[in-house]
ZAGUKE-582016 format. One record per atom (N, C-alpha, C): chain; residue in three letters; x, y, z; residue number from 1. Coordinates in steps of 0.02 Angstrom, whole numbers, padded with zeros to 5 digits. Layout:
["A", "ALA", [X, Y, Z], NUM]
...
END
This chain:
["A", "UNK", [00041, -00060, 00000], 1]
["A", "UNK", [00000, 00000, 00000], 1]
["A", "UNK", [00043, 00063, 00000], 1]
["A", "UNK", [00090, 00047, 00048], 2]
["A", "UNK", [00146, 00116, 00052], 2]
["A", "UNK", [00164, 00133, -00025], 2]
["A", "UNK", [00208, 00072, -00031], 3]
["A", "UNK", [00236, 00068, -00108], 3]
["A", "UNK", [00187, 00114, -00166], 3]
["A", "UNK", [00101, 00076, -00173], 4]
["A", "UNK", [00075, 00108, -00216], 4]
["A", "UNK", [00069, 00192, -00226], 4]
["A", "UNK", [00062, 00194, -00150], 5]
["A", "UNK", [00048, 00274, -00132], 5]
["A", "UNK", [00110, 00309, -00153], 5]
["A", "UNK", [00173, 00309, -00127], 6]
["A", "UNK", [00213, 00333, -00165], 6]
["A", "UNK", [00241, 00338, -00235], 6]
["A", "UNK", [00214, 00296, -00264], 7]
["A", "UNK", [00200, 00296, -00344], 7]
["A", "UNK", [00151, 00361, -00351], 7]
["A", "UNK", [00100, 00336, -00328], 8]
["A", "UNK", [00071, 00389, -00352], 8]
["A", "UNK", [00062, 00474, -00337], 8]
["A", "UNK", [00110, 00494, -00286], 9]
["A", "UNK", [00131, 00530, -00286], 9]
["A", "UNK", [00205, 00550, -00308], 9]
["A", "UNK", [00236, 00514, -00354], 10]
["A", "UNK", [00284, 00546, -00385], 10]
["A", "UNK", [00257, 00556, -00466], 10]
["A", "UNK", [00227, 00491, -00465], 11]
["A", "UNK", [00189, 00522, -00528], 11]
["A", "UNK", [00141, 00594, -00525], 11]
["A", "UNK", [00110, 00618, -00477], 12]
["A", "UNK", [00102, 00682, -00490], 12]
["A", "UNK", [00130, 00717, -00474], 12]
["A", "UNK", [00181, 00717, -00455], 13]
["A", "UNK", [00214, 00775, -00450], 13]
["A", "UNK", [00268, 00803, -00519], 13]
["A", "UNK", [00282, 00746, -00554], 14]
["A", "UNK", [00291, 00720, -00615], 14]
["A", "UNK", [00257, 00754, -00674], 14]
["A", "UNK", [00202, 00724, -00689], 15]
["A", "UNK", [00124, 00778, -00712], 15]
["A", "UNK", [00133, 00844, -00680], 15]
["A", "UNK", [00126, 00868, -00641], 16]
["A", "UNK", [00113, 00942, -00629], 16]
["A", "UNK", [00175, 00996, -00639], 16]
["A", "UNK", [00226, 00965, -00630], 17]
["A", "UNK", [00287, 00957, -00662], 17]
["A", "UNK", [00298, 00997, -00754], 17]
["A", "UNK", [00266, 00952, -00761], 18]
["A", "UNK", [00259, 00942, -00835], 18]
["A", "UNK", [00198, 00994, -00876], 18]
["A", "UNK", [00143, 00996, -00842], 19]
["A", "UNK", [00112, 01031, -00835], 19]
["A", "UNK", [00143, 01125, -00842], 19]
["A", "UNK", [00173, 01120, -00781], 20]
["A", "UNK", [00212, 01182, -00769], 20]
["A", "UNK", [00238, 01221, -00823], 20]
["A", "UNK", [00288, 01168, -00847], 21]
["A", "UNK", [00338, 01185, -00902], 21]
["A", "UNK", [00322, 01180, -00974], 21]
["A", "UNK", [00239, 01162, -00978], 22]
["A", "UNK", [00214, 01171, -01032], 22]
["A", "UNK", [00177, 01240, -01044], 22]
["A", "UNK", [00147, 01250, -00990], 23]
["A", "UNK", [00116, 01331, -00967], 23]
["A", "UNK", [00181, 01352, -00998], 23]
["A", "UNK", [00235, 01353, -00956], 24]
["A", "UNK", [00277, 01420, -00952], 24]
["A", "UNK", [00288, 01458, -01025], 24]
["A", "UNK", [00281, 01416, -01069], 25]
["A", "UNK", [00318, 01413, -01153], 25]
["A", "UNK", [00293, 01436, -01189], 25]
["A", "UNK", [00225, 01442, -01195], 26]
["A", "UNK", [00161, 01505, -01228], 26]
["A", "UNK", [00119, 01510, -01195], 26]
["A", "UNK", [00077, 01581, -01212], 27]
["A", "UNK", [00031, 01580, -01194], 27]
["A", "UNK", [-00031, 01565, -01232], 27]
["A", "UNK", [-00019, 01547, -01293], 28]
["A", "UNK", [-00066, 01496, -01302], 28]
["A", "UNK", [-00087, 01429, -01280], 28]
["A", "UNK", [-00033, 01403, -01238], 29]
["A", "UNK", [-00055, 01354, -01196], 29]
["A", "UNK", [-00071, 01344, -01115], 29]
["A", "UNK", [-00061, 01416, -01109], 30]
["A", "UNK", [-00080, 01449, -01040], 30]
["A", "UNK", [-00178, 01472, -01048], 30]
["A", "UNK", [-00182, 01496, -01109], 31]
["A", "UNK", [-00248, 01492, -01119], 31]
["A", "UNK", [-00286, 01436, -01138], 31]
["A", "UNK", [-00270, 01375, -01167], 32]
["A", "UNK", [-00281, 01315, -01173], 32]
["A", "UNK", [-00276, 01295, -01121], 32]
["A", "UNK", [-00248, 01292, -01080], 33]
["A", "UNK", [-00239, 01250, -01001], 33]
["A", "UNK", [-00291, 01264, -00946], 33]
["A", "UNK", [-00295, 01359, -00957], 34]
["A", "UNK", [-00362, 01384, -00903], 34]
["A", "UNK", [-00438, 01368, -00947], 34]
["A", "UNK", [-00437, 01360, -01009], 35]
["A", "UNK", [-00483, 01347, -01042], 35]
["A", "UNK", [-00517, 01272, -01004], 35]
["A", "UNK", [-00481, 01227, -01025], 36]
["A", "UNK", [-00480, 01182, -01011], 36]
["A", "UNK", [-00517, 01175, -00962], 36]
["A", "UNK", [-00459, 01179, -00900], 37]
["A", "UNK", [-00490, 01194, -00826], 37]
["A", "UNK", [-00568, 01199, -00816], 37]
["A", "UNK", [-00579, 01266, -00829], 38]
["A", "UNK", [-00645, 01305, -00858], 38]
["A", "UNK", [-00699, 01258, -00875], 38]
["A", "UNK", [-00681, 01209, -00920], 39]
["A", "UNK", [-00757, 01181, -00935], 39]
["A", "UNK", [-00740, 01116, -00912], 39]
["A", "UNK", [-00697, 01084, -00856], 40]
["A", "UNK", [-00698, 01031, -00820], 40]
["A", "UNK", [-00733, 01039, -00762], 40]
["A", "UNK", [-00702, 01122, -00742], 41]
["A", "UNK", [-00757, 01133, -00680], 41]
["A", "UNK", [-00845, 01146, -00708], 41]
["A", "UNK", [-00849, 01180, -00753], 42]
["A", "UNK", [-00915, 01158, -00763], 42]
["A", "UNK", [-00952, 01099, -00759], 42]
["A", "UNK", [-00933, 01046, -00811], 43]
["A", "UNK", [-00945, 00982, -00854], 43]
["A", "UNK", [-00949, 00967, -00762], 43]
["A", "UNK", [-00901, 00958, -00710], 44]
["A", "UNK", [-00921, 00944, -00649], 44]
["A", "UNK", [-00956, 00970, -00595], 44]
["A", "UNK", [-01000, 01033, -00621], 45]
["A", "UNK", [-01031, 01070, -00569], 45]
["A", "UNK", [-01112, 01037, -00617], 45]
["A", "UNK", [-01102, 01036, -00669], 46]
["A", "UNK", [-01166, 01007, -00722], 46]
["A", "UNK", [-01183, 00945, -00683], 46]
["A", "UNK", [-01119, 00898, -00694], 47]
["A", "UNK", [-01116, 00819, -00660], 47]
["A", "UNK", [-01153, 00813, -00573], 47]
["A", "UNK", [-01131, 00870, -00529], 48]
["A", "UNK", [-01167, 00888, -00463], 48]
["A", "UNK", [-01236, 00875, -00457], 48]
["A", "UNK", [-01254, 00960, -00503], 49]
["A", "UNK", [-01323, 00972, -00511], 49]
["A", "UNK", [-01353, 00908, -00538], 49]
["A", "UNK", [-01334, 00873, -00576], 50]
["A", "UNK", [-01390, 00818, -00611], 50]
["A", "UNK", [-01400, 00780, -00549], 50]
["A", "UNK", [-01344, 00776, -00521], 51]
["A", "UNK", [-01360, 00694, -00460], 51]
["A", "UNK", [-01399, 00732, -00400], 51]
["A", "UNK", [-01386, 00807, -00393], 52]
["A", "UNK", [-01437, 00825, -00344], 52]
["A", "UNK", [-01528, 00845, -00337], 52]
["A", "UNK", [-01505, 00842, -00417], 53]
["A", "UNK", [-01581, 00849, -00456], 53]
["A", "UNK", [-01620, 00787, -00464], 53]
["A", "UNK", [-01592, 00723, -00460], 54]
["A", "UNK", [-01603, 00670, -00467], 54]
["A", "UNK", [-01626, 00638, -00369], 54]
["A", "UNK", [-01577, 00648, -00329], 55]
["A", "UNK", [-01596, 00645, -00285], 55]
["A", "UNK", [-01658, 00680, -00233], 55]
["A", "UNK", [-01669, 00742, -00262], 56]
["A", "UNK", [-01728, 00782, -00247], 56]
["A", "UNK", [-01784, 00764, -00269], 56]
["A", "UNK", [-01777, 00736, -00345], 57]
["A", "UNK", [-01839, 00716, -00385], 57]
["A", "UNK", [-01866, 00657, -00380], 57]
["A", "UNK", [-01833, 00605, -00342], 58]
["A", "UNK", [-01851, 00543, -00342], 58]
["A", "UNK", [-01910, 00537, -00320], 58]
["A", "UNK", [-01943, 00461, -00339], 59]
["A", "UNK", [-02009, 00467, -00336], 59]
["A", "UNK", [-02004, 00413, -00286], 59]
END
């Protein structure tokens, strides 16, 4: 379990990493990146509302 966990935190740190140094290089991919962002937090505030709409509405 240890083992896995530390995998998976070097792998993100790895990714964000990477992440970073892809931002840094244009800003066209600084606006692609917050874009991004942007409609993940939606697409998951959408994903919320449906399951809370679903749970309110139940019959």
């Amino acid at each position: 379990m240890i083992e896995e966990r530390a995998l998976v935190v070097t792998f993100v740190r790895l990714k964000l990493a990477l992440v970073r140094n892809g931002v840094r290089q244009s800003t066209g991919r600084s606006a692609a990146f917050v874009g991004t962002m942007a409609v993940v937090a939606l697409f998951g505030v959408l994903g919320l509302l449906g399951l809370v709409a679903l749970r309110c509405l139940r019959w």
